[in-house]
C-alpha positions as CSV (number, residue, x, y, z in Angstrom):
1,X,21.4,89.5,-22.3
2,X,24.1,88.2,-24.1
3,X,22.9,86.6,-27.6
4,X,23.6,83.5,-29.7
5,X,22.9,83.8,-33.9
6,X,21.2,82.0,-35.2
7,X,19.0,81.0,-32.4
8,X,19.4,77.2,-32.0
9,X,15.9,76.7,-30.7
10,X,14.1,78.1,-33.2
11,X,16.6,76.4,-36.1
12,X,15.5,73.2,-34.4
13,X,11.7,74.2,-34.9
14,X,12.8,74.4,-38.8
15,X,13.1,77.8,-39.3
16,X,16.4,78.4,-41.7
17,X,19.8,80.0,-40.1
18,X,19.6,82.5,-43.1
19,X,16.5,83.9,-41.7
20,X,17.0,83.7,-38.0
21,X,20.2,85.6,-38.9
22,X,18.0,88.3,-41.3
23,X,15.3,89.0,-38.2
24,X,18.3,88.9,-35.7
25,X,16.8,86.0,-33.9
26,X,19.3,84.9,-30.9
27,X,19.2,82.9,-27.8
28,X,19.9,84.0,-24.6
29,X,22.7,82.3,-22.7
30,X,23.1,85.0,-19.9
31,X,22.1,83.0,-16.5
32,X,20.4,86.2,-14.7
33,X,18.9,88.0,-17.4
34,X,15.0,87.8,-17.4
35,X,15.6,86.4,-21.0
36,X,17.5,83.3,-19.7
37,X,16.1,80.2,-21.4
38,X,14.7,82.2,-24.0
39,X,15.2,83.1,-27.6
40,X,14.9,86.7,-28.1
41,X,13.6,88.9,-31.2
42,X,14.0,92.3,-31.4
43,X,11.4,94.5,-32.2
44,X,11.9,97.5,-34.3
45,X,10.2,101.1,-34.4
46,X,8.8,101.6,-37.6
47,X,11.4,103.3,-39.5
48,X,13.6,100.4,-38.5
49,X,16.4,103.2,-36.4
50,X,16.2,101.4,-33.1
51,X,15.2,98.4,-31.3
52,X,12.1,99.2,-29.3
53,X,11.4,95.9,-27.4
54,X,12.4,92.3,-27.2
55,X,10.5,89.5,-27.2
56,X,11.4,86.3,-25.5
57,X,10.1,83.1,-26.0
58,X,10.9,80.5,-23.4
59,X,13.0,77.3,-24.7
60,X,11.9,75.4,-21.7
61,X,8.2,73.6,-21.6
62,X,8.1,74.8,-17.8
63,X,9.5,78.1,-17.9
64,X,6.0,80.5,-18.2
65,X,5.0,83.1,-19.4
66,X,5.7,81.2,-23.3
67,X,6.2,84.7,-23.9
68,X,7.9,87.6,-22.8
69,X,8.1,91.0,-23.6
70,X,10.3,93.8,-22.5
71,X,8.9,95.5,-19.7
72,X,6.9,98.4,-20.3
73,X,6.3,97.3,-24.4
74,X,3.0,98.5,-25.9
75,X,2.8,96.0,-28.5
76,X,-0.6,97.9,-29.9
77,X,2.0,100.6,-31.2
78,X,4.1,98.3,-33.6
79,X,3.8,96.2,-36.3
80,X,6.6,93.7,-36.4
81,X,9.0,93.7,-39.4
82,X,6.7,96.9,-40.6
83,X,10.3,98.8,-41.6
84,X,11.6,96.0,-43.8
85,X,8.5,95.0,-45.2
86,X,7.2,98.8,-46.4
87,X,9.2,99.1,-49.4
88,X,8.4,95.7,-50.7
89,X,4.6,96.5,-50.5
90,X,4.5,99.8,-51.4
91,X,6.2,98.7,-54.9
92,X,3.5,96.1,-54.7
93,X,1.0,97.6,-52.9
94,X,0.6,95.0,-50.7
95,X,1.0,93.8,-47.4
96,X,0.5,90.5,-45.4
97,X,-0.6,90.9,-42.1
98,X,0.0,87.5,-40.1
99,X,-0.6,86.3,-36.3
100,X,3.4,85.8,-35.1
101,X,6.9,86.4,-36.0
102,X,6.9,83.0,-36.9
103,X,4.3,83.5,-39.8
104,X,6.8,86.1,-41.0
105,X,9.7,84.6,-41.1
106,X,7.9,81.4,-43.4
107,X,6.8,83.7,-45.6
108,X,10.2,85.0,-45.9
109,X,11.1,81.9,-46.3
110,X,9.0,81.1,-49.4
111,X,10.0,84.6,-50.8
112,X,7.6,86.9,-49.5
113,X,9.2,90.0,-48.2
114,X,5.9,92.1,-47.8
115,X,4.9,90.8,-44.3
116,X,4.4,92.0,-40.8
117,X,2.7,90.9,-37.6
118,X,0.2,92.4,-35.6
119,X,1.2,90.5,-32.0
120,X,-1.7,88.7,-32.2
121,X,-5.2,88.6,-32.9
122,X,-6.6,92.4,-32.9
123,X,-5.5,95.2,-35.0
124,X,-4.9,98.1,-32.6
125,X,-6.4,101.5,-33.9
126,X,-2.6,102.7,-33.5
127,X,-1.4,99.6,-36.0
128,X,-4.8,100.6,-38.3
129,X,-4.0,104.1,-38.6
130,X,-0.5,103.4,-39.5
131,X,-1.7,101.3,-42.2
132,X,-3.9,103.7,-43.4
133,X,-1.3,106.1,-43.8
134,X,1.0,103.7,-45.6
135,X,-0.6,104.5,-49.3
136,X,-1.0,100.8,-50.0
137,X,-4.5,99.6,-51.3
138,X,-4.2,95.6,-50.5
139,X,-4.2,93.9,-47.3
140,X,-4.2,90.2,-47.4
141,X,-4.7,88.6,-43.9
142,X,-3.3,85.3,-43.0
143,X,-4.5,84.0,-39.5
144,X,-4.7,80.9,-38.0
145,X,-7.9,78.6,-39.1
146,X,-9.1,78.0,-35.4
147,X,-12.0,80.2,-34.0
148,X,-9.7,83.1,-33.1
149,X,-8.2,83.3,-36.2
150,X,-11.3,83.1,-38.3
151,X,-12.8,86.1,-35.7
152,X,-9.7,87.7,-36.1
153,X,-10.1,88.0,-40.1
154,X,-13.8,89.1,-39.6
155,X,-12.7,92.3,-37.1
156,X,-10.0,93.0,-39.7
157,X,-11.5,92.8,-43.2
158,X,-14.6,95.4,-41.0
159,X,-12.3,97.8,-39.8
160,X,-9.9,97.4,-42.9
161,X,-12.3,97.3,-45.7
162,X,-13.0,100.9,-46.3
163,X,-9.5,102.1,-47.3
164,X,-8.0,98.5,-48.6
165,X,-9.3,95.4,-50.8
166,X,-9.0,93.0,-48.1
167,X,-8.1,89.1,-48.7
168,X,-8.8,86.6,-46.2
169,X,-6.7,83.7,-46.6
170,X,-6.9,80.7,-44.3
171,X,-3.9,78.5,-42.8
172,X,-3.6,75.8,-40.6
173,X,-1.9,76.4,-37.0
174,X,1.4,74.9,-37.4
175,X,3.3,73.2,-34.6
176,X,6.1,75.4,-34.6
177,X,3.9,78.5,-33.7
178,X,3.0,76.8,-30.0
């Protein structure tokens, strides 16, 4: 798929160019590619070498699924922006664990460099043992406020809570994340 940077869609959905262009956020303006009509964000392994999966979210209300992920991509073995974020938390020794790229890229946005995503809801016991062999001792979890989120922050801070001082902060969903 041939990419646009900054990705025009999300730039629209207030997300700066500075940061689309940091996360290599692009649309895709290939016709016959499965990414058509989607902007695309590469996923990295976690030492950040190579690009393991895209994922592409449709720019178009009626183009389904909302999002789609390079065939074959275990999303339960990755943690999204896990190789730039490391560093930042290890010299903190902390790391923000969010929802969505989206979550990420705001708190990039407000200066917080120490954050990943999950894909979701549920911590994978792939993602938790990466974690736990990460040397950090603070997780702060930042999921949405609605019942998944809350439920989300629960499963965490019990699986977490053992090897890390886990804080639960709450957000509101934000229309850009839909």
């Amino acid at each position: 798929c041939k990419l646009i940077h900054p990705s025009d869609y999300f730039t629209k959905r207030g997300f700066k160019e500075e940061t689309l262009l940091h996360f290599e956020v692009g649309d895709c303006i290939s016709k016959k590619s499965t990414m058509s009509y989607r902007s695309v964000i590469p996923v990295h392994n976690l030492d950040g070498s190579k690009i393991v999966a895209y994922i592409g979210r449709s720019t178009k209300d009626f183009i389904k699924p909302k999002f789609l992920f390079t065939k074959g991509f275990n999303k339960t073995r990755y943690l999204y922006n896990y190789h730039k974020a490391i560093e930042v938390a290890k010299d903190k020794s902390c790391l923000f664990l969010t929802e969505g790229q989206g979550d990420v890229w705001k708190l990039y946005e407000a200066g917080v460099q120490n954050a990943i995503s999950i894909f979701g809801k549920s911590l994978s016991f792939h993602q938790k043992k990466v974690l736990e062999r990460s040397g950090l001792t603070k997780l702060v979890v930042l999921t949405d406020n609605d019942q998944a989120g809350r439920e989300s922050k629960i499963q965490i801070q019990r699986q977490m809570s053992r090897m890390f001082k886990v804080c639960l902060l709450y957000t509101s969903p934000s229309p850009r994340d839909s």
